[in-house]
C-alpha positions as CSV (number, residue, x, y, z in Angstrom):
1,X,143.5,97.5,80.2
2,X,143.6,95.4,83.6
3,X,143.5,98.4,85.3
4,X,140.4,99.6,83.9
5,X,138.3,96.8,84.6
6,X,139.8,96.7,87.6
7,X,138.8,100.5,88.5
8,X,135.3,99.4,87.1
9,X,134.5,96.7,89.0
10,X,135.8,98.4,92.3
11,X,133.5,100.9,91.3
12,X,130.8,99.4,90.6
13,X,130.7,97.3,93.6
14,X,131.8,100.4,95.5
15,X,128.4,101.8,94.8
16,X,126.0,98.8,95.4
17,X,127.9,98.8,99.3
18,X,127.2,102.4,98.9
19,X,123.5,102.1,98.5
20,X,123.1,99.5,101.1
21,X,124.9,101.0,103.6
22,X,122.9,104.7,103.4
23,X,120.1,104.0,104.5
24,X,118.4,104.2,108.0
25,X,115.0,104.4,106.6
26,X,112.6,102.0,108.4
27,X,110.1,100.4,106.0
28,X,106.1,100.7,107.1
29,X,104.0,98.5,105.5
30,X,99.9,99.3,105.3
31,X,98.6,95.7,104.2
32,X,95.0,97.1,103.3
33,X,94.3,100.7,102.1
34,X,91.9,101.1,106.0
35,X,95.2,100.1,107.3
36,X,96.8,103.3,105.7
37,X,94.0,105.7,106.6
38,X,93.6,104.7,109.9
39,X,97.3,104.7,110.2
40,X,98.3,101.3,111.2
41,X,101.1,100.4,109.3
42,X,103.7,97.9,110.0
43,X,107.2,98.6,111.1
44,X,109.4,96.2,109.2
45,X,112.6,97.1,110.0
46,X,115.6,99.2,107.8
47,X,115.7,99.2,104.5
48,X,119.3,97.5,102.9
49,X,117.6,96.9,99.1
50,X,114.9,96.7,96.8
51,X,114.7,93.8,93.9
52,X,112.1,94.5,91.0
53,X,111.7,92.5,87.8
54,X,109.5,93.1,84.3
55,X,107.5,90.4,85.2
56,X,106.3,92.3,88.5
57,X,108.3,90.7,91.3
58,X,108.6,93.8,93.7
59,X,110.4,92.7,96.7
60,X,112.0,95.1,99.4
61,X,114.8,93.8,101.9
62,X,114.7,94.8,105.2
63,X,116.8,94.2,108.6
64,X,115.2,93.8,111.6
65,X,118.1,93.3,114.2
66,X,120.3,90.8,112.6
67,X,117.7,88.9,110.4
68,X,117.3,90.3,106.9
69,X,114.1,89.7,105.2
70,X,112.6,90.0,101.6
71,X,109.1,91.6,101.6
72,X,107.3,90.7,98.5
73,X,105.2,94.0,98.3
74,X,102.9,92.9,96.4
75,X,100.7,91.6,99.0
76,X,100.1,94.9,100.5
77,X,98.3,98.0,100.0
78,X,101.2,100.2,100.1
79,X,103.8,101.4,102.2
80,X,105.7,104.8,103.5
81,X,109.0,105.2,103.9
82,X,109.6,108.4,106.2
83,X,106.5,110.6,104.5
84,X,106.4,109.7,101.1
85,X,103.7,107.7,100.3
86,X,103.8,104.5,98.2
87,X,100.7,102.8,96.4
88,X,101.3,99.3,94.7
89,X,99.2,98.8,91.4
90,X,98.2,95.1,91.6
91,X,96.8,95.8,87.9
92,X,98.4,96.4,84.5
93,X,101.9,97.2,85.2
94,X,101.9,95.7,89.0
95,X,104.7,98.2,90.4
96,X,104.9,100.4,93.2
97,X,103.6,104.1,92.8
98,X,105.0,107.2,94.7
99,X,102.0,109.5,95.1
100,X,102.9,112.6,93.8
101,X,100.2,114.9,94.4
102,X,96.3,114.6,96.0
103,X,94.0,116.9,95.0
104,X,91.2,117.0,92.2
105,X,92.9,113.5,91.0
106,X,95.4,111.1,92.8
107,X,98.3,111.7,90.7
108,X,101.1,108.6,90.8
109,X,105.0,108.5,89.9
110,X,106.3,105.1,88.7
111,X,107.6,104.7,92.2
112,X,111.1,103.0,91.6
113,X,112.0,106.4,89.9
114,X,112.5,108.0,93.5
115,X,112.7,104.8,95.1
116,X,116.9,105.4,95.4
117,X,116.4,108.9,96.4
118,X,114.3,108.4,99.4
119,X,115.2,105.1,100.5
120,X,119.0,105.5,100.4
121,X,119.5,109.3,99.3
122,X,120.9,108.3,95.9
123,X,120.8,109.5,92.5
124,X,119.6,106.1,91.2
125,X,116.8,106.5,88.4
126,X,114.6,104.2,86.1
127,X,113.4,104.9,83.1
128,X,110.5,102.7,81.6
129,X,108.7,102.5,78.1
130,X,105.5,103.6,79.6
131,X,104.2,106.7,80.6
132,X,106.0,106.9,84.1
133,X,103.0,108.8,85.7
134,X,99.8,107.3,86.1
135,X,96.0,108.9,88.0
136,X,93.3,107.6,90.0
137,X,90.2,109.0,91.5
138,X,91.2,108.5,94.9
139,X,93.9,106.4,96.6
140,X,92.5,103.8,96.8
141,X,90.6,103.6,93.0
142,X,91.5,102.2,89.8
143,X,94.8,103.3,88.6
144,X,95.3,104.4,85.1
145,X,98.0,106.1,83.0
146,X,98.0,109.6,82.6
147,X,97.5,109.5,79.3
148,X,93.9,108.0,79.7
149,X,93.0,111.4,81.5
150,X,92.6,112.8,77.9
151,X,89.2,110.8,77.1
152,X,88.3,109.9,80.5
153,X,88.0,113.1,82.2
154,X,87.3,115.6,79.1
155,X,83.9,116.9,80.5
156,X,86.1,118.0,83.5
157,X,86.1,121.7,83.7
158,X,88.7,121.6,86.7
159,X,91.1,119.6,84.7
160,X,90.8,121.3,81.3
161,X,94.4,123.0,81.5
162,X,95.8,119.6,82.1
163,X,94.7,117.7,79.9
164,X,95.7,120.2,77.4
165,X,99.3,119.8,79.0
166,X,98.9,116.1,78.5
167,X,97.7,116.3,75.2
168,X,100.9,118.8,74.2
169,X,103.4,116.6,76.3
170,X,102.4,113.2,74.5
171,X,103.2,115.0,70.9
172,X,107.0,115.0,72.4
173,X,109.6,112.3,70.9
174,X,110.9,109.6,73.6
175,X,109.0,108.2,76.7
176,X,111.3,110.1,78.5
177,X,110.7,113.6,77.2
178,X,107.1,112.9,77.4
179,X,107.7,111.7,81.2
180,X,109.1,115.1,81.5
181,X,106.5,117.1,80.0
182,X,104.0,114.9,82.3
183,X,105.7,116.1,85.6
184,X,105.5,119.7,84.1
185,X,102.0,119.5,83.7
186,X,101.3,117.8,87.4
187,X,103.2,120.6,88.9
């Protein structure tokens, strides 16, 4: 029985060096959304971590030669870690949201879903009681989740066929089968 705790907490802690070791992504900061389009972002350094709460604390730990730092992201507009893009939603739910895909809408991710992925090439996942995918009107607009699209946008010819994904994806059983049916339809 020793043994197996043992060979759990090695492994365990294995994995947290793991993550914090992998990555060599630097962190660029935008601290207003002019700041993004013009593209003056911030180089803060490599990422070694990320800490997030319920409550909204979203902070991201950098180093920067030998000085790490906690970034408390929610003071900026967003950030970019090598080209994916990252939107924080100072409203409602107050985390950070990957941008998915710009076209007739801004469509969002709940970002710390490929947060692992990107930042330190992990398999890491999150899975929230909410809808996980969220829209705007443009990037730098009022964010809502997807599910709002439904009554929002129903006079919208060009998003007809998605909103009837929507519609058929919400009817599934578990956020997370719905959250799947929701990325089906953005695709």
């Amino acid at each position: 029985m020793k043994i197996k705790y043992f060979l759990l907490i090695f492994f365990l802690f294995e994995s947290v060096l793991y993550c914090q070791d992998n990555s060599n992504k630097n962190l660029i900061i935008f601290k207003t959304y002019e700041d993004f389009v013009s593209n003056s972002g911030i180089n803060l350094g490599i990422i070694v971590n990320y800490l997030c709460t319920d409550w909204g604390a979203n902070k991201i730990v950098v180093k920067n030669g030998s000085q790490e730092e906690k970034i408390n992201m929610n003071k900026y507009w967003g950030f970019k870690i090598d080209n994916y893009i990252f939107r924080m939603n100072k409203d409602g739910l107050r985390l950070p949201l990957f941008v998915f895909k710009n076209n007739e809408k801004v469509f969002y991710i709940d970002g710390y879903i490929n947060f692992d992925k990107i930042a330190f090439g992990s398999d890491g996942y999150s899975i929230r009681e909410s809808d996980g995918c969220f829209y705007s009107d443009n990037l730098n607009s009022e964010v809502f989740e997807i599910t709002k699209i439904i009554k929002k946008e129903k006079y919208n010819p060009k998003l007809k066929d998605l909103i009837t994904c929507i519609k058929r994806s919400k009817k599934r059983a578990g956020y997370q089968s719905q959250f799947n049916g929701y990325i089906e339809c953005l695709k």
